[in-house]
C-alpha positions in Angstrom: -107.2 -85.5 111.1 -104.3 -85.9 109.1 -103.6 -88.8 107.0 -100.1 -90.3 107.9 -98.0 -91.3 104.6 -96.8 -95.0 104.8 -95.1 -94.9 101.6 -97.3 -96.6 99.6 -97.1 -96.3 96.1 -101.0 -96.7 94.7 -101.4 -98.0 90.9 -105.0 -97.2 89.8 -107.6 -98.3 87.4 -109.7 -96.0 86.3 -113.1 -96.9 84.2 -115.9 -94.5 82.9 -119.3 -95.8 81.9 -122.3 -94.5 80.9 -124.1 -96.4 82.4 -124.2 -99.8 84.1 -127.0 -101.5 81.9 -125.0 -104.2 80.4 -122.1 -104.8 83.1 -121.0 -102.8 85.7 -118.0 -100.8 85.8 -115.5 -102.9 88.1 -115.9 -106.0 86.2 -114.5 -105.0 82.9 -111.5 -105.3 85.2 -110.4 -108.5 83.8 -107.4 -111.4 84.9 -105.7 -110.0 81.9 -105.8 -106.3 82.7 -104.8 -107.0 86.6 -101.8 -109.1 85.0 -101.0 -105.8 82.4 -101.2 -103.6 85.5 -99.0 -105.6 87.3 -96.5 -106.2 85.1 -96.8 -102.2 84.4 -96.0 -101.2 88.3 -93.3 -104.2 88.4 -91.4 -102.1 85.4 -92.0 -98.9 87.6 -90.9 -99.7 90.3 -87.6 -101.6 88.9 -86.8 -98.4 86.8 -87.2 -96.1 89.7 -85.3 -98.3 92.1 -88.2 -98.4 94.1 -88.3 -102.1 94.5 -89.0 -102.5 98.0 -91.5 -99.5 98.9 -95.3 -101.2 99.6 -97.8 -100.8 96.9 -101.3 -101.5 96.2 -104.0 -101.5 93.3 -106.7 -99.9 93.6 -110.0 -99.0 90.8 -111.9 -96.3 90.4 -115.0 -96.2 88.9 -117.1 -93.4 87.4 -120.7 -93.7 86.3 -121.8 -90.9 84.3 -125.6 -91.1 85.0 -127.6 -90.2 81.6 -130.2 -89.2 84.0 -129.3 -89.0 87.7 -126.0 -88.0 89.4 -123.1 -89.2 88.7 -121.5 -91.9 90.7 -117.4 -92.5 91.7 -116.7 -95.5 93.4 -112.9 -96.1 94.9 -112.0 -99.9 95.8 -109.0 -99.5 98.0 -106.9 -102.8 97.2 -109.2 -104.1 94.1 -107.2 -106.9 94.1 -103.5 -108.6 95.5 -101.4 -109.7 92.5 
């Protein structure tokens, strides 16, 4: 089945790791990238004149896997500014 378009406009993180031995991918998502990302799709959307059209953030992350399969992970609205 078809996917119907709202008009959504979808800003996404994107993180690569290794591996997840220290932290895992989706929390090196901090306050103070959200607020950069935020401020980033604010400035699009004013210098597109896109102002009122819904959007959303969403992260994606990618585990490389030194020794198994690699893993992507999508988190549909990460977060609400």
């Amino acid at each position: 089945m078809a996917d119907k378009s709202d008009g959504t406009i979808v800003f996404v993180e994107v993180k690569a790791r290794a591996d997840e031995k220290f932290t895992e991918a989706e929390d090196v998502v901090t306050s103070a990238k959200k607020s950069r990302l935020v401020r980033a799709a604010k400035y699009f959307l004013a210098t597109n004149n896109i102002d009122g059209r819904p959007c959303r953030f969403d992260v994606v992350t990618i585990i490389l896997g030194e020794k198994g399969k690699e893993q992507i992970r999508h988190y549909k609205n990460a977060f609400i500014p």
